[in-house]
Structures are given as structure tokens and as C-alpha cells.
py3Dmol code that shows the C-alpha trace and the ligand (Angstrom):
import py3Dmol

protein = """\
ATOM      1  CA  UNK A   1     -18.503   0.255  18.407  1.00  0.00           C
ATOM      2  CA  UNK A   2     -18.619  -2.715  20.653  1.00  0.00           C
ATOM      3  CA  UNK A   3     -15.319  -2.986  22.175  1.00  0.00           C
ATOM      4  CA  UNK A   4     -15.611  -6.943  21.681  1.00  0.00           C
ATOM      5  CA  UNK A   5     -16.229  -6.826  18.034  1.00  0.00           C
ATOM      6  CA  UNK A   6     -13.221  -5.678  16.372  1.00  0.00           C
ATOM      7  CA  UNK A   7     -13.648  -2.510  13.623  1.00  0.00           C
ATOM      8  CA  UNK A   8     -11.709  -4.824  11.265  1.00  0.00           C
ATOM      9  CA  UNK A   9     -11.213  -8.409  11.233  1.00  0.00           C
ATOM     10  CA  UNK A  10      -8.366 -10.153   8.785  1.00  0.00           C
ATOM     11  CA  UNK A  11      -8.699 -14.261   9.177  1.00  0.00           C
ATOM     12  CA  UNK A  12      -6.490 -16.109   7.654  1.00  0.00           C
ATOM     13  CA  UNK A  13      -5.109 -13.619   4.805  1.00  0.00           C
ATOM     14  CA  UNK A  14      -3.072 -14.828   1.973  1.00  0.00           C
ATOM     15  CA  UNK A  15      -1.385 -13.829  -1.060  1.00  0.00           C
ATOM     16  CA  UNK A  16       0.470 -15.273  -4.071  1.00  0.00           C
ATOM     17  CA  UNK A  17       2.264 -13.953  -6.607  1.00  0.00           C
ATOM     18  CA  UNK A  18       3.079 -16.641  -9.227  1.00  0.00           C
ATOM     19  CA  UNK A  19       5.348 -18.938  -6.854  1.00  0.00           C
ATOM     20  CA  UNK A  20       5.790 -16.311  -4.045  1.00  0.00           C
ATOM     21  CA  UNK A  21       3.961 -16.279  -1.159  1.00  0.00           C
ATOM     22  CA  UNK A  22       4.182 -12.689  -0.173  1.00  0.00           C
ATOM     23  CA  UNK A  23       1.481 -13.118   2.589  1.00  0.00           C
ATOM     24  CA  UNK A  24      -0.059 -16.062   4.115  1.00  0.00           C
ATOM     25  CA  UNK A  25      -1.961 -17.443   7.379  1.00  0.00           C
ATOM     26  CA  UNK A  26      -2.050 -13.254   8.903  1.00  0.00           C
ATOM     27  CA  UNK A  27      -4.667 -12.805  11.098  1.00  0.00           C
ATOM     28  CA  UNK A  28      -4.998  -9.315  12.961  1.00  0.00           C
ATOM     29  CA  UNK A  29      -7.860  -7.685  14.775  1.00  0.00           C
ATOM     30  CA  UNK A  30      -8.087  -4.056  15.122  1.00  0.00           C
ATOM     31  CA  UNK A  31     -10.135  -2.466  17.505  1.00  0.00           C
ATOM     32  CA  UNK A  32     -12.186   0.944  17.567  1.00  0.00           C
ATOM     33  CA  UNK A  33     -10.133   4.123  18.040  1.00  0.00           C
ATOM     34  CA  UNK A  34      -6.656   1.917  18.358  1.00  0.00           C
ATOM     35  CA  UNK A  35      -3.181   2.962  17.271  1.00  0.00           C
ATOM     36  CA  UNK A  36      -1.643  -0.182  15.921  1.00  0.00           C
ATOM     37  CA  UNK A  37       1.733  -0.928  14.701  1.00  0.00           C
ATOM     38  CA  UNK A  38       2.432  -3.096  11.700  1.00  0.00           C
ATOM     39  CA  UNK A  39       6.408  -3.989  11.493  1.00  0.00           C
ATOM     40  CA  UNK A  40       8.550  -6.305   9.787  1.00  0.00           C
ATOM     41  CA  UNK A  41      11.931  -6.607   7.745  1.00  0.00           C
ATOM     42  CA  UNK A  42      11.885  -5.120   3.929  1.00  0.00           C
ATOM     43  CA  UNK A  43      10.154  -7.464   2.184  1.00  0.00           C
ATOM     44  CA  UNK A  44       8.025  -8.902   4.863  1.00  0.00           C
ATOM     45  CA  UNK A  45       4.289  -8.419   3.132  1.00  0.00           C
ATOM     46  CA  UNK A  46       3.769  -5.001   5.218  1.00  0.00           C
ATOM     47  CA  UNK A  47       2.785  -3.006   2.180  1.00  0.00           C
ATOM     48  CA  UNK A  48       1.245  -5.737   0.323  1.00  0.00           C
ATOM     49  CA  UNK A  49      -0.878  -6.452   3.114  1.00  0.00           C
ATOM     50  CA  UNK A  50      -2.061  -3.009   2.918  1.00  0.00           C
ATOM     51  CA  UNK A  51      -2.981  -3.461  -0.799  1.00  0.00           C
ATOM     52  CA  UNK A  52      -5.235  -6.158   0.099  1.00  0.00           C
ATOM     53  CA  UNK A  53      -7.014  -3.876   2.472  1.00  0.00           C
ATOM     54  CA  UNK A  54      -7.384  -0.992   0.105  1.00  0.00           C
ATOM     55  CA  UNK A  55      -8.498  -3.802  -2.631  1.00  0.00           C
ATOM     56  CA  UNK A  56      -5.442  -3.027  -4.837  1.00  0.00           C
ATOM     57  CA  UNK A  57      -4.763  -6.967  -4.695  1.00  0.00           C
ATOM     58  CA  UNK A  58      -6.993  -9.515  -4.104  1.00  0.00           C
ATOM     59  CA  UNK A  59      -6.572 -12.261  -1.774  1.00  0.00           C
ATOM     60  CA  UNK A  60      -6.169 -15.676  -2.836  1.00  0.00           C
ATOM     61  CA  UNK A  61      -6.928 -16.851   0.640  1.00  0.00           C
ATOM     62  CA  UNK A  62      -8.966 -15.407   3.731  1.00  0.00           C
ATOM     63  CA  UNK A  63     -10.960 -13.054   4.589  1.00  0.00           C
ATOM     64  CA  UNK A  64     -11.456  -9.199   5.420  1.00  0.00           C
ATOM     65  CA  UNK A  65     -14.132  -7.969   7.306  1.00  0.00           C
ATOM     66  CA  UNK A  66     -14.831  -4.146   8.461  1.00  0.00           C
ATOM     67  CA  UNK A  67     -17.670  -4.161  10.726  1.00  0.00           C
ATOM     68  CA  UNK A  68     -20.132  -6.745   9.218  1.00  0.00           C
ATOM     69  CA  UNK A  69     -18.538  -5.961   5.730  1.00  0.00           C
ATOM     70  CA  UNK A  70     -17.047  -8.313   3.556  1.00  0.00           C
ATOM     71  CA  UNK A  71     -14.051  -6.640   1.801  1.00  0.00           C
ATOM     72  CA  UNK A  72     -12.487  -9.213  -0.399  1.00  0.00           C
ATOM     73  CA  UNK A  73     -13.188  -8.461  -3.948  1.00  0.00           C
ATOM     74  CA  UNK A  74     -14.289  -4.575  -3.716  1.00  0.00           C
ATOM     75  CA  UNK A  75     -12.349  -2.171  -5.466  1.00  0.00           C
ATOM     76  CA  UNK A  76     -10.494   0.611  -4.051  1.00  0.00           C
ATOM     77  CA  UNK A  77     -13.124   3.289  -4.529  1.00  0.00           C
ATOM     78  CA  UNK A  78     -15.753   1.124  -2.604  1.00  0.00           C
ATOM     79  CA  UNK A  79     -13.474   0.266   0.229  1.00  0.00           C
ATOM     80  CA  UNK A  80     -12.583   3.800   0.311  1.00  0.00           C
ATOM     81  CA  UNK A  81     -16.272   4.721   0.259  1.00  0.00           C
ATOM     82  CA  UNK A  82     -16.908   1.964   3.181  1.00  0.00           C
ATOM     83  CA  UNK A  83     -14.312   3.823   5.397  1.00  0.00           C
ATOM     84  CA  UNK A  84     -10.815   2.800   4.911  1.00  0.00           C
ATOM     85  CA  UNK A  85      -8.292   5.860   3.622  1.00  0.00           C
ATOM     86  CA  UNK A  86      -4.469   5.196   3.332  1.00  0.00           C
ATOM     87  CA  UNK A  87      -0.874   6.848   2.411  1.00  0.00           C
ATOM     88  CA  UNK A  88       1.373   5.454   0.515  1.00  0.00           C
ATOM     89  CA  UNK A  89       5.074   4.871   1.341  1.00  0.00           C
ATOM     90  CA  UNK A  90       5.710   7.038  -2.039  1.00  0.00           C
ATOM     91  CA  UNK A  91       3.848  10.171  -1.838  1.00  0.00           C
ATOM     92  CA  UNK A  92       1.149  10.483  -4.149  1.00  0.00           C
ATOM     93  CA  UNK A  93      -0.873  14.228  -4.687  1.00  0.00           C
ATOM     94  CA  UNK A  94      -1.931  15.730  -7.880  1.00  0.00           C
ATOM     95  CA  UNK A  95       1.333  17.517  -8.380  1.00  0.00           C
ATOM     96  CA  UNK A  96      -0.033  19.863 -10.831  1.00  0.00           C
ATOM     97  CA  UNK A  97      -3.220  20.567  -8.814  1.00  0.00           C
ATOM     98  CA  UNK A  98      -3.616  23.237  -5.745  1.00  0.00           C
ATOM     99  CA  UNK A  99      -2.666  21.926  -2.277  1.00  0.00           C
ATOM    100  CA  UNK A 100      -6.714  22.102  -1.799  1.00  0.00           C
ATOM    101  CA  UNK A 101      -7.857  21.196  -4.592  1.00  0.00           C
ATOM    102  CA  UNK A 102      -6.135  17.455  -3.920  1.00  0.00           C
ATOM    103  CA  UNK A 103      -8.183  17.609  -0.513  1.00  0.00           C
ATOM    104  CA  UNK A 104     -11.546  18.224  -2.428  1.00  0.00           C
ATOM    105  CA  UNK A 105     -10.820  15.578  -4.825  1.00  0.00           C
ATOM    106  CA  UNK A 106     -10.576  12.887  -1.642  1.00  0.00           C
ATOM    107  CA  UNK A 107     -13.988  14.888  -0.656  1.00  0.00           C
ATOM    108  CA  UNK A 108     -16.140  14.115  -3.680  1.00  0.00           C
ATOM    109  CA  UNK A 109     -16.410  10.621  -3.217  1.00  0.00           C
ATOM    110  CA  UNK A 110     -18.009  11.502  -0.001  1.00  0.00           C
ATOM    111  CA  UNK A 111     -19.949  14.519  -1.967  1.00  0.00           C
ATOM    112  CA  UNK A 112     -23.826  14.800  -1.380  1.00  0.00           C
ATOM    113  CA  UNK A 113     -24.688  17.337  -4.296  1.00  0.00           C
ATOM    114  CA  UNK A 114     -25.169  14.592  -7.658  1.00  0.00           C
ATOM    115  CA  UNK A 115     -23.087  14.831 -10.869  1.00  0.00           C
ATOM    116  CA  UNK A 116     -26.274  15.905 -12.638  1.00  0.00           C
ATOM    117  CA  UNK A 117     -26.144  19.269 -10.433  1.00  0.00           C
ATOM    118  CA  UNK A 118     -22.829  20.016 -10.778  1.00  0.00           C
ATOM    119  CA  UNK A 119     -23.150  19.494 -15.114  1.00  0.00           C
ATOM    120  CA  UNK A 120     -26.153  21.557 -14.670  1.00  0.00           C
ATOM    121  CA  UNK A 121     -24.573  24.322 -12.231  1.00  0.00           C
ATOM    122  CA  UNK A 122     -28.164  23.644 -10.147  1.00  0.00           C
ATOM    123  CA  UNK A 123     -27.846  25.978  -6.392  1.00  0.00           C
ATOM    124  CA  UNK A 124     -27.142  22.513  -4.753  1.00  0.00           C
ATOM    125  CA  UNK A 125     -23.865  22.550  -6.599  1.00  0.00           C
ATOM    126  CA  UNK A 126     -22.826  26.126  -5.555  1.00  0.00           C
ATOM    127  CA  UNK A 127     -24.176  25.167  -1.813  1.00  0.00           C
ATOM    128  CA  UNK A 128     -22.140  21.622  -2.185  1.00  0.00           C
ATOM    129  CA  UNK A 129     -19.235  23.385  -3.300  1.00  0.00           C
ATOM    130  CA  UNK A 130     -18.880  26.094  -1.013  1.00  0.00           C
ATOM    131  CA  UNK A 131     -19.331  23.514   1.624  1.00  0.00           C
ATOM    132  CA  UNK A 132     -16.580  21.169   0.551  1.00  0.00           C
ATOM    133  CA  UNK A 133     -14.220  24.412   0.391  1.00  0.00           C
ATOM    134  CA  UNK A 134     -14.656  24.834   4.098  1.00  0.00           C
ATOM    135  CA  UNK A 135     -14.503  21.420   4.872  1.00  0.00           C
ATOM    136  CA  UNK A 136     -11.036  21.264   2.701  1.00  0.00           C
ATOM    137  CA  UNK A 137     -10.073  24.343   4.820  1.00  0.00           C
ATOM    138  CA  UNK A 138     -10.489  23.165   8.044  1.00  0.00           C
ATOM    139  CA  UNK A 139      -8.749  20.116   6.971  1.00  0.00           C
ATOM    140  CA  UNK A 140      -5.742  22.227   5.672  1.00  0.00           C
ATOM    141  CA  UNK A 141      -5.576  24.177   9.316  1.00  0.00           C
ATOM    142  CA  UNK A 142      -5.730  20.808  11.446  1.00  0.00           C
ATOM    143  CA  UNK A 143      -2.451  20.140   8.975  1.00  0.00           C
ATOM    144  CA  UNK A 144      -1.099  23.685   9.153  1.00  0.00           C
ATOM    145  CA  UNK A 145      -1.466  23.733   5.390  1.00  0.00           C
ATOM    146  CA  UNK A 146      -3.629  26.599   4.772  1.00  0.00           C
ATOM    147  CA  UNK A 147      -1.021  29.268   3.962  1.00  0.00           C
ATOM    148  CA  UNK A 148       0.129  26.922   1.131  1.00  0.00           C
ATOM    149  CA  UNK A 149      -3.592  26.028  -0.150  1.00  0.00           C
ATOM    150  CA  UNK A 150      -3.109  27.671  -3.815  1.00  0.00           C
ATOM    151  CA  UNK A 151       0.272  26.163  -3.983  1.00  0.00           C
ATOM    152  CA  UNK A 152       0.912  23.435  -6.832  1.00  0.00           C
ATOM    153  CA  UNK A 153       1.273  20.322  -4.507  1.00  0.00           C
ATOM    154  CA  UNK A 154       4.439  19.534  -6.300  1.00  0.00           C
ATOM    155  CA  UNK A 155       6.167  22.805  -4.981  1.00  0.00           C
ATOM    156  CA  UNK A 156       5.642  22.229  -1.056  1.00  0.00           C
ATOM    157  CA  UNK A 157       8.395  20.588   0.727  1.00  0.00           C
ATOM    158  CA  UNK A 158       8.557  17.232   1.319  1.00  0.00           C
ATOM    159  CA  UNK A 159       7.374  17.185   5.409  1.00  0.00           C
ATOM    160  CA  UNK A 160       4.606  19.209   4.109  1.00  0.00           C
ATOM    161  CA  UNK A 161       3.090  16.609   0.737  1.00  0.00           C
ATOM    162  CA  UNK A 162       3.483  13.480   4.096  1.00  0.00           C
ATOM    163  CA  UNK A 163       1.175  16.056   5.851  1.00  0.00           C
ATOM    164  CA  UNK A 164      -1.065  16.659   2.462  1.00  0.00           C
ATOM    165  CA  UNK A 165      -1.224  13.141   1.713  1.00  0.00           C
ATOM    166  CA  UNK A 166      -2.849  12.300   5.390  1.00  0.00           C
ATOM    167  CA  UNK A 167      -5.112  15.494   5.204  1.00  0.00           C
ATOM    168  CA  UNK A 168      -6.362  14.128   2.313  1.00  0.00           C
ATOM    169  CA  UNK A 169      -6.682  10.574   3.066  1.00  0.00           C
ATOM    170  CA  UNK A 170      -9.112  12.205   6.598  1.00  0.00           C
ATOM    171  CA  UNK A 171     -11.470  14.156   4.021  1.00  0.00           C
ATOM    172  CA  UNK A 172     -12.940  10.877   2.826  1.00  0.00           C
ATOM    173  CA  UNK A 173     -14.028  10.848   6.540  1.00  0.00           C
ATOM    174  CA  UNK A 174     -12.566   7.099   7.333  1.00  0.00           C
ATOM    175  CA  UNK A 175     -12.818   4.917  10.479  1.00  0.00           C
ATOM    176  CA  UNK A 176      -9.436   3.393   9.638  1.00  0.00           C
ATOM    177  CA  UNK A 177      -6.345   4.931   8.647  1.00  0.00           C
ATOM    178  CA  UNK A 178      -3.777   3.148   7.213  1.00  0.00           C
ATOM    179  CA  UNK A 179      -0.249   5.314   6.794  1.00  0.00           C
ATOM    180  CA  UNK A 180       2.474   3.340   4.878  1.00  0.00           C
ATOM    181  CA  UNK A 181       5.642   4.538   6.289  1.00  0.00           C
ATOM    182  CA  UNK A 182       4.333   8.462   6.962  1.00  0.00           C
ATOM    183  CA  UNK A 183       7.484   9.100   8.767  1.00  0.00           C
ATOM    184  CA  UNK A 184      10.295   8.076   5.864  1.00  0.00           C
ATOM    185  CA  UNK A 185      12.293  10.959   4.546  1.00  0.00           C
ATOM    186  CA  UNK A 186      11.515  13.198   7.759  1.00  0.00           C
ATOM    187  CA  UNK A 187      14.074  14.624  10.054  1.00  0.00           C
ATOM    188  CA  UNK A 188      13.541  13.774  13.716  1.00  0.00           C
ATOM    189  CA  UNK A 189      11.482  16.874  14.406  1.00  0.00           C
ATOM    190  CA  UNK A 190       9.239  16.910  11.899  1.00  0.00           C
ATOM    191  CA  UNK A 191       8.837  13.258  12.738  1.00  0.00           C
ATOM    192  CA  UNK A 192       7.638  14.183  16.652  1.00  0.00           C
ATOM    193  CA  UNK A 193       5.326  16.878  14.891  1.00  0.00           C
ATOM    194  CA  UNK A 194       3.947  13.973  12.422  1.00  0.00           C
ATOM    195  CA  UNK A 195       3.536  11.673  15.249  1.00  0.00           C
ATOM    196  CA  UNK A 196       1.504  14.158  17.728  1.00  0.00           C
ATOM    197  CA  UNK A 197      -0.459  15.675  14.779  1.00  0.00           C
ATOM    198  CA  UNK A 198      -1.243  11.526  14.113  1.00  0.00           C
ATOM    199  CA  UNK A 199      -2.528  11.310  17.313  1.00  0.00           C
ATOM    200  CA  UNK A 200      -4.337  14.516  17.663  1.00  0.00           C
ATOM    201  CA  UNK A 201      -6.506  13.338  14.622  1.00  0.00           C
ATOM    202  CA  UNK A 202      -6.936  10.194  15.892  1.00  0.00           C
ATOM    203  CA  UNK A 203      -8.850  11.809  19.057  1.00  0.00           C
ATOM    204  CA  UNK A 204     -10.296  14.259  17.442  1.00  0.00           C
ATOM    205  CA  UNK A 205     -11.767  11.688  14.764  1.00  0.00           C
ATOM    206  CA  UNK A 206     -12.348   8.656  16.931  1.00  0.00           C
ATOM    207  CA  UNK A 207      -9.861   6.748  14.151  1.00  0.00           C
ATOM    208  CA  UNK A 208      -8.473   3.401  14.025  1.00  0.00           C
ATOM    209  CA  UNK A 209      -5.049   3.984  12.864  1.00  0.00           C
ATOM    210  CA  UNK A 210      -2.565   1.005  11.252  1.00  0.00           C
ATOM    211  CA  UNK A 211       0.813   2.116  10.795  1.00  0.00           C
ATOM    212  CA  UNK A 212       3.375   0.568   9.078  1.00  0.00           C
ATOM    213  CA  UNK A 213       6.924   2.468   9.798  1.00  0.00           C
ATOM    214  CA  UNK A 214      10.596   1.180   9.972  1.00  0.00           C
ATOM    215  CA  UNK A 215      11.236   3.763  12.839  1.00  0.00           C
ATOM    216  CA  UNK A 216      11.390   1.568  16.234  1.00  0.00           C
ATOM    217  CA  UNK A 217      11.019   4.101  18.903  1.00  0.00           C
ATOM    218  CA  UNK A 218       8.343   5.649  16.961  1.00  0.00           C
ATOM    219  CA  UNK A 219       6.339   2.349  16.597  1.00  0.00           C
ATOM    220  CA  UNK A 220       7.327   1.678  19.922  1.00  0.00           C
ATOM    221  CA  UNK A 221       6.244   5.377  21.396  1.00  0.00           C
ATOM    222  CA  UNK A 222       2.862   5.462  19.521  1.00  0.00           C
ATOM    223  CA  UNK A 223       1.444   2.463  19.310  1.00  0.00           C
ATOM    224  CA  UNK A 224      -0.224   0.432  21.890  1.00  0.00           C
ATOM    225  CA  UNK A 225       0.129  -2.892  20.011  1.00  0.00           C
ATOM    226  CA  UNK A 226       2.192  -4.108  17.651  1.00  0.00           C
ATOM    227  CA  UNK A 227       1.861  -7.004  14.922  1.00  0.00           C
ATOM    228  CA  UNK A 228       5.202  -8.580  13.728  1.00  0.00           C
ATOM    229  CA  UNK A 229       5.618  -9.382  10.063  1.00  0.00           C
ATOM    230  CA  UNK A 230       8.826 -11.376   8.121  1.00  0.00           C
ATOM    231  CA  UNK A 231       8.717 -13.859   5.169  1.00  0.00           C
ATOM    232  CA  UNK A 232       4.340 -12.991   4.712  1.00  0.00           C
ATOM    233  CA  UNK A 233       4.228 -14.787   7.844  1.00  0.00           C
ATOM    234  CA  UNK A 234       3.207 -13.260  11.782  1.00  0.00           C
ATOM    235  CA  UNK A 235       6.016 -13.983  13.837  1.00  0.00           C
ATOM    236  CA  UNK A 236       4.643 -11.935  16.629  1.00  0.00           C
ATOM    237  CA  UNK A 237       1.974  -9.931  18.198  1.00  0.00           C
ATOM    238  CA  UNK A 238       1.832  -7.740  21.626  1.00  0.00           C
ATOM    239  CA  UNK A 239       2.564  -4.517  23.743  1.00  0.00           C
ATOM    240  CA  UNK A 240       5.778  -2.680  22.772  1.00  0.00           C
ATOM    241  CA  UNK A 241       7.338  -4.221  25.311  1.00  0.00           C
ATOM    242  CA  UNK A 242       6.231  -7.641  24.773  1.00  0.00           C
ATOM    243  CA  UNK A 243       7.563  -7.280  21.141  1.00  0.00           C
ATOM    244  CA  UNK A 244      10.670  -5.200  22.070  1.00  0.00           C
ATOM    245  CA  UNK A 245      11.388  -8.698  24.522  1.00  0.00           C
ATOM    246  CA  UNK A 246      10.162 -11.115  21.706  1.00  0.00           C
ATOM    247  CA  UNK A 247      13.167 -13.558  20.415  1.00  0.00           C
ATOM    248  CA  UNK A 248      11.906 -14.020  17.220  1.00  0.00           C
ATOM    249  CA  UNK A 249      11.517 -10.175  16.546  1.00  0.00           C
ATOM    250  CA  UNK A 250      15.095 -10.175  18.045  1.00  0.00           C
ATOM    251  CA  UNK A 251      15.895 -12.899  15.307  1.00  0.00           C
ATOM    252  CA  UNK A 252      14.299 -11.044  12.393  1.00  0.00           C
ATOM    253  CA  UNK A 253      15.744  -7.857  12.810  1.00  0.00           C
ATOM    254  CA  UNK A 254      19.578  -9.664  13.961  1.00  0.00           C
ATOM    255  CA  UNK A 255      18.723  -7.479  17.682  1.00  0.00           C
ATOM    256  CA  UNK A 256      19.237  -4.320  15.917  1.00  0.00           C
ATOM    257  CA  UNK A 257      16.324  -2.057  15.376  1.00  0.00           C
ATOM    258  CA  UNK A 258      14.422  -3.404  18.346  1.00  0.00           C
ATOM    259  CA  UNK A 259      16.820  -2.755  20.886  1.00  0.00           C
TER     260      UNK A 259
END
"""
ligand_1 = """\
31
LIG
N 2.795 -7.189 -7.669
C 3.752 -8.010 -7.215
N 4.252 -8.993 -8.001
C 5.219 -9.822 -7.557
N 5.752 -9.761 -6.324
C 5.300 -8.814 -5.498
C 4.277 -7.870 -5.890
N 4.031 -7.022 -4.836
C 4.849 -7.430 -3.846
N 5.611 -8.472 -4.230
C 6.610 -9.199 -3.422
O 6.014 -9.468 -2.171
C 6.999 -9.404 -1.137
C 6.542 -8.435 -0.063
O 6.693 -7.110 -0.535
P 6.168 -5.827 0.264
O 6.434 -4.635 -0.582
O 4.790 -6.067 0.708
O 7.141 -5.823 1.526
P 7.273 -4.723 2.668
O 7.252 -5.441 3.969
O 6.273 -3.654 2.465
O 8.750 -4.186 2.385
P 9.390 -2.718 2.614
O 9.549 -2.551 4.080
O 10.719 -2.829 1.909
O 8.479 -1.733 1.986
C 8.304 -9.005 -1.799
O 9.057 -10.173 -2.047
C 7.834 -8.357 -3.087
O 8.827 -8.465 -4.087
"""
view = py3Dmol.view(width=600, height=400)
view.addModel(protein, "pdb")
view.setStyle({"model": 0}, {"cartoon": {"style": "trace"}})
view.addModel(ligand_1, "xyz")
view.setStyle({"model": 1}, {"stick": {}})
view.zoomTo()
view.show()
């Protein structure tokens, strides 16, 4: 990727609901392979925004590009299909199904062996399948999930479903990852193991990553830029330390996350 042409490119990016204007005027570039931070008071647009990407809401004004791809309009399994995965702040696996069995389902959207073969049990099922099983495997080691891969999703801990929920989001092989607060609920440690794991996978799969996360020093450790949501509006945009210095952050946040 041309490291001119941004990977994704939001112009202008608005959203309504009824009289509230949960988003409006964002425009944010994001760059091959960059770690990018998107922060903001509750109720700023940060997961909303998200939902646009993903095509869970529409925009009512702007427009999302990824590459030379319009976005606006697709549905969530397209987008997903045209390379954008996410988390979402509330965890949500299959709790009933097997840890790997929720990475296979991300993989079948991504599947080369056709419905018709797998109704018909033709080899190129059996082939596809096996495949996909070491695929979901490897996935489940990067994670440190493969002990628990016959394990109802519902029974791991909680550190461990954050970790699920990313190795699954990776199997549909994206070029951005969006993670909607990966880091809530985690105790400080498993928090530094979430945030090097984030960046391993990142390297190892040449990813752009967008995270949303309330955790300053994380944001601020991880991140090499950082966009600045409050009120749907972007207040700020910069370098960690740029935004650490930025009044208006200062403002939004009354000095005390930032600092
Ligand atoms: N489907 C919806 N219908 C009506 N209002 C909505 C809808 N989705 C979001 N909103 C409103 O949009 C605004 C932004 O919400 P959003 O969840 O995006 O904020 P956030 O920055 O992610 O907050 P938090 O950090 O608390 O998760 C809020 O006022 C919210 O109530």
C-alpha cells in the first residue's frame, strides 16, 4: 500500500439519530500497518462511529472509503468480506459453541470449498475442512487458546473470551482491525499481555489497527496517533504527546485521564 493513500479514508462522516447528532463533520485517515487510537468521553460517538464502519448504521452524511472501496451502504458481511473485522465493547462468541468452532465460523466467510460441496460431502469439503481446522489452530496458539479449544466459549474466563473474540475477528484475514474497548474488565497484567499480543499480530499480519479504549496510558503507550472524540465532534488529532498537551482534550476529560 502506497504510504500516501490512506488504507481507509472517512470524509466528512455523520450520523443522526432522530434529533441527536451522535456523529458529525469526523474525518480520519488511517494508514497501512498503523496503530491508531480513537478516544473520547462516554458518549462521544466512539462506538457508533465504529458501527458505521462495520455497516451496522448507515451514514446520513459522508463518506467511507477502504482502498478504492466505497463502504457506505454495504452490510456487515460485505464489509467484513472487503477486510474490516472488529470486537465489540460487550463480548460476543457463540457461548454454546467450542472455543474453535467460533474461530471457524469467522473462517467460512473467507471459505474456498462452495456450500454445494459441503451439502454434498464432495473431497473438497473434507480438504476445506481439514484446512480451516489448522488454520483455526494456529489462530488459537498465536492467542494461547489451544488447550481450551473444545471448551464451550461461555466457560473460559473472561481475559480469555477478549482474547477469543480478537482471534476470531483475525480468521476473516482483515487489513483493519477495529477493537472496541479490548482492554475493559482486565486486570493490569492481562492488559500488558493484551496489548503486546495486539501488537505482535499487528506485525505479524501487516494490520491496520483502530482502537477505541478508555485506558490513557494504554492509548498513550500503543498508539502512534491518536484522534479525539466528544459531543460526535473531533476536537483533536496528533502524537500522544501532542494530545496528552492538547487544551481541549484537557477540557473534555476536566485534566483527569490525560494527565
Ligand atoms: N441506535 C441509537 N439510537 C439512538 N441513539 C443512539 C444510538 N446509538 C448511539 N446513540 C447515541 O449516540 C451517542 C454516542 O454513543 P456511543 O455509544 O457511540 O458513545 P461512545 O463514545 O462509544 O460511549 P462509551 O465510551 O460510553 O461507550 C449517545 O448519546 C448514544 O445515546
Amino acid at each position: 500500500m502506497d504510504k500516501a493513500k490512506p488504507l481507509l479514508n472517512v470524509e466528512n462522516l455523520g450520523i443522526s439519530f432522530g434529533g441527536l447528532r451522535a456523529v458529525q463533520g469526523v474525518d480520519l485517515q488511517l494508514f497501512s500497518k498503523e496503530m491508531v487510537g480513537l478516544i473520547g468521553p462516554n458518549g462521544a460517538g466512539k462506538t457508533t462511529f465504529f458501527n458505521m464502519l462495520t455497516g451496522v448504521y448507515e451514514p446520513t452524511e459522508g463518506t467511507i472509503m477502504l482502498g478504492n472501496r466505497k463502504l457506505n451502504g454495504l452490510s456487515p458481511y460485505k464489509i467484513t468480506q472487503g477486510g474490516i473485522s472488529r470486537t465489540f465493547q460487550n463480548i460476543r462468541l457463540f457461548g454454546e459453541l467450542s472455543v474453535i468452532d467460533n474461530v471457524k465460523v469467522a473462517y467460512h466467510s473467507q471459505a474456498k470449498h462452495s456450500l454445494l460441496s459441503s451439502i454434498i460431502r464432495l473431497p473438497q469439503h473434507f480438504n476445506g475442512e481439514r484446512e480451516m481446522e489448522e488454520k483455526a489452530l494456529a489462530f488459537l496458539e498465536i492467542f494461547q487458546l489451544q488447550r481450551f479449544k473444545d471448551e464451550k466459549a461461555k466457560n473460559l474466563p473472561y481475559g480469555q473470551q477478549r482474547r477469543l473474540e480478537i482471534a476470531r475477528a483475525l480468521a476473516a484475514s482483515p487489513k483493519l482491525l477495529l477493537l472496541d474497548e479490548p482492554a475493559a474488565g482486565m486486570n493490569p497484567q492481562e492488559t500488558k499481555e493484551l496489548m503486546n499480543l495486539i501488537a505482535l499480530i499487528r506485525e505479524t499480519f501487516e494490520l491496520t489497527v483502530l482502537l477505541i479504549e478508555h485506558d490513557m496510558p494504554l492509548v498513550m503507550g500503543v498508539c502512534e496517533r491518536i484522534y479525539v472524540l466528544d459531543h460526535g465532534q473531533l476536537i483533536a488529532q496528533g502524537t500522544p504527546t501532542e494530545i496528552k498537551n492538547n487544551p481541549k482534550v484537557i477540557e473534555a476529560y476536566l485534566g483527569e485521564e490525560v494527565s
